[in-house]
C-alpha positions in Angstrom: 201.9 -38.1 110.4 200.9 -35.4 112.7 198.6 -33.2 110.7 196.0 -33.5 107.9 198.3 -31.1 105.9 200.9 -33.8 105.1 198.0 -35.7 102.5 197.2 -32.1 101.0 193.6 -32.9 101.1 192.0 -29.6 100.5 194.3 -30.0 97.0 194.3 -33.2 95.4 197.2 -34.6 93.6 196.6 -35.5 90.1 197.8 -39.5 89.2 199.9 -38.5 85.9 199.5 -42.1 84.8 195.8 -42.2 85.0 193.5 -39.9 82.8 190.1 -39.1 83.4 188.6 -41.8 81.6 190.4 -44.1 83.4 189.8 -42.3 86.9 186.6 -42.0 86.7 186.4 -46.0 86.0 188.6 -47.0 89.1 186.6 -44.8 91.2 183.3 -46.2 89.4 184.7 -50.1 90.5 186.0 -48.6 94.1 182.5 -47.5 94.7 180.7 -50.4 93.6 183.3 -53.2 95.9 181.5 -52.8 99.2 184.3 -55.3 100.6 187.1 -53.2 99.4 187.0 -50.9 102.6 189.9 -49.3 103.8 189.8 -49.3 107.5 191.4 -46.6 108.8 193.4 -46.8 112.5 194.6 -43.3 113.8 194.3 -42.9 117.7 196.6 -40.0 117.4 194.8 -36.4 116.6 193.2 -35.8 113.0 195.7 -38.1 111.1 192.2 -40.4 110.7 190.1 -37.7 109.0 192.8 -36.5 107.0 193.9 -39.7 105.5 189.8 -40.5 105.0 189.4 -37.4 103.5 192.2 -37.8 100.9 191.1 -41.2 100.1 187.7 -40.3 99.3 188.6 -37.7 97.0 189.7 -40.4 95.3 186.7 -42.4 95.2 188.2 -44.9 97.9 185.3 -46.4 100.5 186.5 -45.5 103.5 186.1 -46.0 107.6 187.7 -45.3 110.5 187.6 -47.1 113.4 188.1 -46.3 117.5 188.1 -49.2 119.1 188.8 -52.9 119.2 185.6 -54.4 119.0 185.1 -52.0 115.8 188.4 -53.2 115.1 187.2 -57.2 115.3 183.7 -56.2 113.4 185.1 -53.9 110.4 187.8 -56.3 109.6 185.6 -59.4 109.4 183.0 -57.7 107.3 184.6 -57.9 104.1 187.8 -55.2 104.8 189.8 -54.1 101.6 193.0 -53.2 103.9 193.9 -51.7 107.1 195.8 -48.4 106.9 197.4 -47.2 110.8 199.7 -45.3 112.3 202.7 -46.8 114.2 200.5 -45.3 117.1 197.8 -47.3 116.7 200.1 -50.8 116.3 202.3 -49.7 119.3 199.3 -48.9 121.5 198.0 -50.9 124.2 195.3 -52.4 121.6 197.7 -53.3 119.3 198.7 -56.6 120.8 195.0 -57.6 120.6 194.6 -55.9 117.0 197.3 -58.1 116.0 195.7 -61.2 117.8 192.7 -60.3 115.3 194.7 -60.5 112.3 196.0 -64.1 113.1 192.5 -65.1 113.3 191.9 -64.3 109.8 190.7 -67.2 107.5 193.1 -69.3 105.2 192.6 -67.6 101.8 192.6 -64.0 103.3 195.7 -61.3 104.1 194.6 -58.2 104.9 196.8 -55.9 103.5 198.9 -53.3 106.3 199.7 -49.9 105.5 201.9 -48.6 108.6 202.8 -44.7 108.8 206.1 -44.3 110.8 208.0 -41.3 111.4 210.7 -43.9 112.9 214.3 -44.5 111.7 215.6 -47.8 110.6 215.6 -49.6 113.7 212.1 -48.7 114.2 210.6 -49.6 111.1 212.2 -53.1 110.9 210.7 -53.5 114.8 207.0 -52.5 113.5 207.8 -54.6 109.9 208.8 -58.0 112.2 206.0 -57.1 114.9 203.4 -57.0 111.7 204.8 -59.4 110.1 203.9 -62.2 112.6 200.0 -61.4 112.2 200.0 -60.0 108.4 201.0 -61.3 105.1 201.3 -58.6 103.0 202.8 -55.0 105.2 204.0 -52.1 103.6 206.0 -49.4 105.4 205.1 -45.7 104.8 207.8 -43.0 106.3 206.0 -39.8 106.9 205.8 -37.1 105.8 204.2 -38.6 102.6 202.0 -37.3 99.9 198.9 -38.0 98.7 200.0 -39.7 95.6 202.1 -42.1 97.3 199.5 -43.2 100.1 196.9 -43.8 97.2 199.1 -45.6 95.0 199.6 -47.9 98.0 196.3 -48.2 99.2 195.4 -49.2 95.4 198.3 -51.9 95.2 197.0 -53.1 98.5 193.7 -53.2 97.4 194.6 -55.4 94.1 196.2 -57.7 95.7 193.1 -57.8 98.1 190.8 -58.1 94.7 193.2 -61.3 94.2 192.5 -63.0 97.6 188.6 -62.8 97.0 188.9 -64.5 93.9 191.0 -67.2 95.4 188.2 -67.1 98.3 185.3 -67.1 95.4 187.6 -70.2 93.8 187.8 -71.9 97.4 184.0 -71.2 97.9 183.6 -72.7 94.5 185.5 -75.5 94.7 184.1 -76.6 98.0 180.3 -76.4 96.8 181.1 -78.4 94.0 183.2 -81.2 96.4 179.7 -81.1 98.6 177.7 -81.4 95.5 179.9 -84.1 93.6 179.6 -85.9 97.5 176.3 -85.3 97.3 176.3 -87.2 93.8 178.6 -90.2 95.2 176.1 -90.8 97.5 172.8 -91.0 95.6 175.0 -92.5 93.3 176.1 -94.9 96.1 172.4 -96.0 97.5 171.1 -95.8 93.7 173.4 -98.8 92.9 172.9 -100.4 96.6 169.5 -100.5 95.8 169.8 -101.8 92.2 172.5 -104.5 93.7 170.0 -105.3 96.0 167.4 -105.6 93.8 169.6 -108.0 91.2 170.5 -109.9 94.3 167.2 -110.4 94.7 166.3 -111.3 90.8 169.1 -114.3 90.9 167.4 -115.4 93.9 164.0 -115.3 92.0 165.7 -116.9 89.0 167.5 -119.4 90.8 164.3 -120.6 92.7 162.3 -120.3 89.2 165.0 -122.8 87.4 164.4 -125.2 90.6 160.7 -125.7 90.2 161.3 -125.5 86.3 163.2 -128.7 86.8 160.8 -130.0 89.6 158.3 -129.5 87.0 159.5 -131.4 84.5 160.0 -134.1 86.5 156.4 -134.1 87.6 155.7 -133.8 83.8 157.5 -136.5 83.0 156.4 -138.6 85.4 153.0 -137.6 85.0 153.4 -138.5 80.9 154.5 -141.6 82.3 151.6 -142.1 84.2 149.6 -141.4 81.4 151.2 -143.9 79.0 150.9 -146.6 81.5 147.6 -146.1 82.1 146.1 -145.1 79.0 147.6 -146.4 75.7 149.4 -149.4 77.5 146.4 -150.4 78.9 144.6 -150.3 75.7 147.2 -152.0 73.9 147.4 -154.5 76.5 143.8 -154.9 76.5 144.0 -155.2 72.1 147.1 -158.0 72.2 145.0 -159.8 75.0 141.5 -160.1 72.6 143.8 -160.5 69.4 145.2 -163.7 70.7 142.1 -164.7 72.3 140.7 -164.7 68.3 143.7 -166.2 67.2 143.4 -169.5 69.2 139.8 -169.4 68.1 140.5 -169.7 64.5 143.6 -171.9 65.4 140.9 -174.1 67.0 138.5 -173.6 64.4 136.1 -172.2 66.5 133.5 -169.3 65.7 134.6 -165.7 65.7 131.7 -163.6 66.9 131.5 -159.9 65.5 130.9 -158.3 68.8 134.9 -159.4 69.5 136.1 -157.9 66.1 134.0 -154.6 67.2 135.4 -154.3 70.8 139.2 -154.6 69.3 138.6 -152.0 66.7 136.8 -150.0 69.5 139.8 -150.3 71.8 142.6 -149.1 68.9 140.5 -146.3 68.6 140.5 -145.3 72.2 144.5 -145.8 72.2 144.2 -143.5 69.0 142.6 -140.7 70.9 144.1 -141.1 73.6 147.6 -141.2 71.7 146.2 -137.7 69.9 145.3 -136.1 72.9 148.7 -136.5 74.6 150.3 -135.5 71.6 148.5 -132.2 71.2 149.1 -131.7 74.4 153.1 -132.2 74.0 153.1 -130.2 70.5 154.2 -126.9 70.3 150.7 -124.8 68.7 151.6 -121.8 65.9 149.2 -119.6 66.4 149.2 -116.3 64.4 147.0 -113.2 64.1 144.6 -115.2 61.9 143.8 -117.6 63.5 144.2 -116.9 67.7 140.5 -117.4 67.8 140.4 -120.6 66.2 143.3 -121.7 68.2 141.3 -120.9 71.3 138.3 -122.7 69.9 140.7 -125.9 69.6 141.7 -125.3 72.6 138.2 -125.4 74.8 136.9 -128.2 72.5 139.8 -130.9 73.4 138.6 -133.8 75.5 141.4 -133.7 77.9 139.8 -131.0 79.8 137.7 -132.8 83.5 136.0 -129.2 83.6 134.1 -127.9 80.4 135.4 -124.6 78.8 133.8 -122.9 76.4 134.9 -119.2 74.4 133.1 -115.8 74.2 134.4 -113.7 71.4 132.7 -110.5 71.4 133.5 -109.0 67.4 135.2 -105.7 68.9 138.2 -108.0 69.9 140.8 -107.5 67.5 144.8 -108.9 67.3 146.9 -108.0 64.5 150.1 -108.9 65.3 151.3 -112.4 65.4 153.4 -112.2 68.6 150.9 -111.2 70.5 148.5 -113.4 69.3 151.2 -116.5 70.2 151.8 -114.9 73.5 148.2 -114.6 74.2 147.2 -118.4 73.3 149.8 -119.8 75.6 148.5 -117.6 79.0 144.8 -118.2 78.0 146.3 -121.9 77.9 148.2 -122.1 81.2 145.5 -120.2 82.7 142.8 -123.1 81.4 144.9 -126.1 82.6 145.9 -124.4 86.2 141.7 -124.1 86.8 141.5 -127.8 85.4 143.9 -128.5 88.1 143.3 -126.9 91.1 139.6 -124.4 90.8 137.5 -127.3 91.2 134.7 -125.5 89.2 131.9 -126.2 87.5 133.0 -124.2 84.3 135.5 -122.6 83.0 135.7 -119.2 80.1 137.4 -117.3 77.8 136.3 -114.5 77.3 138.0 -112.2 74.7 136.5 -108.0 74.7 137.2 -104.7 74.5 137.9 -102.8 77.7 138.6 -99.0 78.8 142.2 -100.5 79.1 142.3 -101.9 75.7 142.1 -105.5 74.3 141.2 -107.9 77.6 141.4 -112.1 77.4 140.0 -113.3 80.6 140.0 -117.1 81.5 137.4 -117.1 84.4 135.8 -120.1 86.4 133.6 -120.5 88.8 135.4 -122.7 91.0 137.0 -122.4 94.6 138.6 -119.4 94.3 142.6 -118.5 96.4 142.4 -116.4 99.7 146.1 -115.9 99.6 147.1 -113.2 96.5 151.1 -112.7 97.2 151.7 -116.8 97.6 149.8 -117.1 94.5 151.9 -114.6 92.6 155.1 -116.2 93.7 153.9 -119.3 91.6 155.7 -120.3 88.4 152.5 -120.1 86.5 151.8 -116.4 87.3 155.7 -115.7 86.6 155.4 -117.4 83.1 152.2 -115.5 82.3 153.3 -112.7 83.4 156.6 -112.6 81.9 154.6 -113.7 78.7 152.5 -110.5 78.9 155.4 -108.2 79.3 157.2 -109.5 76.5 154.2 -107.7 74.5 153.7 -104.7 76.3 150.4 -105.8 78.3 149.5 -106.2 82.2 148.4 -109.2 83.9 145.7 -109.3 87.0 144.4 -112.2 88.9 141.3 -111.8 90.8 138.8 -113.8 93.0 135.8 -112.5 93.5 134.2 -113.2 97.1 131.6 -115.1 95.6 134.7 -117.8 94.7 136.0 -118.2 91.2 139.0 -116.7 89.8 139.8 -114.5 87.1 143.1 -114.0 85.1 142.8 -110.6 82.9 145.4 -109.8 80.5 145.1 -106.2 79.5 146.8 -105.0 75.8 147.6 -101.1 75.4 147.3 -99.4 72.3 150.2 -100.8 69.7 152.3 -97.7 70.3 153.0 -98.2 74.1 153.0 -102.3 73.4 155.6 -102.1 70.8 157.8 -99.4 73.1 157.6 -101.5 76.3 158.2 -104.7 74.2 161.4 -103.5 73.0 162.8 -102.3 76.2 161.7 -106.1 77.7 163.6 -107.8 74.8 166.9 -105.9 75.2 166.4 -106.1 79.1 165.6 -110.1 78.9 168.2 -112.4 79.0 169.0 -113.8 75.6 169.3 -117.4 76.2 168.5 -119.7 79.2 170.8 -122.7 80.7 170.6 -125.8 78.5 168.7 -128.2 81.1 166.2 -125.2 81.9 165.6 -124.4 78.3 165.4 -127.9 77.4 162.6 -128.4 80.6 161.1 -125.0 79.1 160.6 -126.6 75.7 159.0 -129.6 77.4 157.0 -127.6 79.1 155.7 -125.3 76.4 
């Protein structure tokens, strides 16, 4: 190409197979692709602003370029495709221009449009010195017209269109990799951290069915203790006087009444004593109706070394059954772990209505606990606890520094009780090991 006459650009070449309609919409889509540039390379007189001036009559973005920096810069931002002159690619830049093109990245091709005005041999020398940098080259022999360069910079340009979508598609593909990476690995430390945290639950568990069974074996022995102590004693004490009457009627000696009153007396004792421990042992029903009664039986038994007594205040109100069971047993545990170990004076239970809903407190005014997380790693709390859960409520245990402790069980409204009681009974384990359940049922 050596003149601006060859692309006729003061006289544009109509496309016959493109109307207006369709015209004006190609050059509508040219303008609006800012990364469908054609880069012009023509070091050789005004073959540049010819072939720029043809093109965008056209409505072709286009920009020519003078030197290799330009060159490197044009082409990364985004080119559409590179139209030179054999000049420019047999120049002494042309080595480095190619050195550019290998750099490209692995989805893109720029497109090469070469003008030549060489004859075979020449061509296939530009074609196989292109080829080792570009993908996609196409030879133009000049003189051309202006149809023929446009319809090849458009063919370049599509098949440009098609290496951005496979870039968009690589772009694409990658952020979702990262993201679904990103995914694996919250996903990853999510179930770390739940593994860890069921690792830690059988450990709880397994230490919980060891001082169930240590329990029971205290509880056992302790009932042994009991019956040895108590009712054997009295019975003991009963056959002893019995035969002592006996050989004094054998003998026909006088019975005196205070020995008749002091057997019946000691029956009685082993009677009470036989009651007691069997209350203790029997499984209470409690329902809705009567929770408060069952709490008033409860502080009246004579088992008890520390007095108890009950406050009801009349705003204190249980409807369902459950709760009221679940209620009776942690007001109970809470009663005989003060008998035990509070060393008070007195012990309460208090049942009210609180800004947190319906409260039962069991307080005393014993010795109090200095040492809140070795307290909560007890069975006891863990049974209370668990018992409170099971109908929705919260648990606290407090000691004031006056001494004395306080165990609060707090009862939402019925709505949020019944919701968290259902997700506790499909998360709880359904049934427990014989031995354990069996120890359980002593227990309870």
């Amino acid at each position: 190409m050596r003149s601006r006459n060859n692309f006729n650009s003061h006289a544009p070449v109509a496309d016959p197979l493109m109307n207006d309609a369709t015209r004006d919409k190609h050059a509508g889509m040219s303008r609006t692709h800012k990364d469908e540039r054609v880069i012009i390379i023509a070091p050789v007189g005004q073959d540049a602003e010819a072939m720029a001036a043809s093109l965008d009559t056209k409505g072709f973005e286009t920009q020519i370029c003078h030197g290799l920096d330009e060159y490197c810069r044009q082409i990364t931002d985004s080119a559409g495709a590179l139209l030179l002159t054999e000049e420019a690619l047999e120049s002494a830049q042309g080595s480095l221009l190619l050195d550019v093109l290998k750099t490209q990245p692995a989805w893109s091709e720029l497109p090469l449009i070469i003008l030549t005005s060489g004859g075979e041999s020449r061509r296939a020398g530009l074609l196989n010195l292109a080829a080792a940098a570009a993908g996609t080259v196409t030879l133009l022999e000049r003189p051309i017209s202006t149809l023929t360069l446009i319809r090849s910079v458009q063919v370049a340009l599509r098949s440009r269109r098609r290496q951005y979508q496979v870039r968009d598609l690589v772009t694409q593909l990658a952020k979702l990799n990262e993201t679904l990476e990103q995914r694996v690995r919250e996903r990853t430390a999510e179930l770390s951290a739940a593994n860890r945290e069921l690792q830690k639950e059988i450990e709880r568990r397994k230490g919980l069915e060891g001082q169930i069974l240590e329990i029971s074996d205290r509880e056992q022995q302790r009932l042994g203790q009991e019956l040895h102590d108590g009712l054997c004693q009295h019975l003991t004490a009963v056959a002893f006087m019995a035969r002592s009457v006996a050989l004094r009627l054998k003998n026909h000696r006088v019975i005196e009444e205070h020995d008749l009153e002091k057997i019946a007396e000691l029956v009685n004792d082993a009677a009470t004593d036989t009651r007691n421990l069997s209350r203790a042992l029997h499984r209470v029903d409690v329902d809705a109706t009567g929770f408060v009664a069952s709490l008033e039986g409860l502080v009246d038994r004579e088992i008890w070394k520390t007095p108890c007594r009950l406050e009801a205040n009349p705003s204190f109100h249980i409807g369902d059954d459950a709760v009221a069971a679940q209620l009776y047993r942690i007001a109970r545990e809470a009663v005989i772990n003060a008998n035990k170990h509070a060393q008070a004076r007195e012990i309460v239970i208090k049942l009210e209505r609180s800004e947190q809903g319906m409260a039962l407190r069991v307080i005393d005014d014993g010795v109090g606990f200095s040492n809140a997380p070795k307290l909560k790693q007890g069975l006891g709390f863990h049974i209370m606890n668990y018992r409170a859960q099971l109908v929705g409520g919260r648990l606290e245990i407090e000691s004031p520094k006056g001494g004395g402790t306080c165990v609060s069980c707090y009862l939402p409204d019925n709505a949020r009780r019944l919701q968290k009681s259902r997700k506790l009974e499909n998360a709880a384990p359904k049934r427990f090991h014989g031995k354990i359940a069996k120890a359980l049922a002593t227990l309870i």
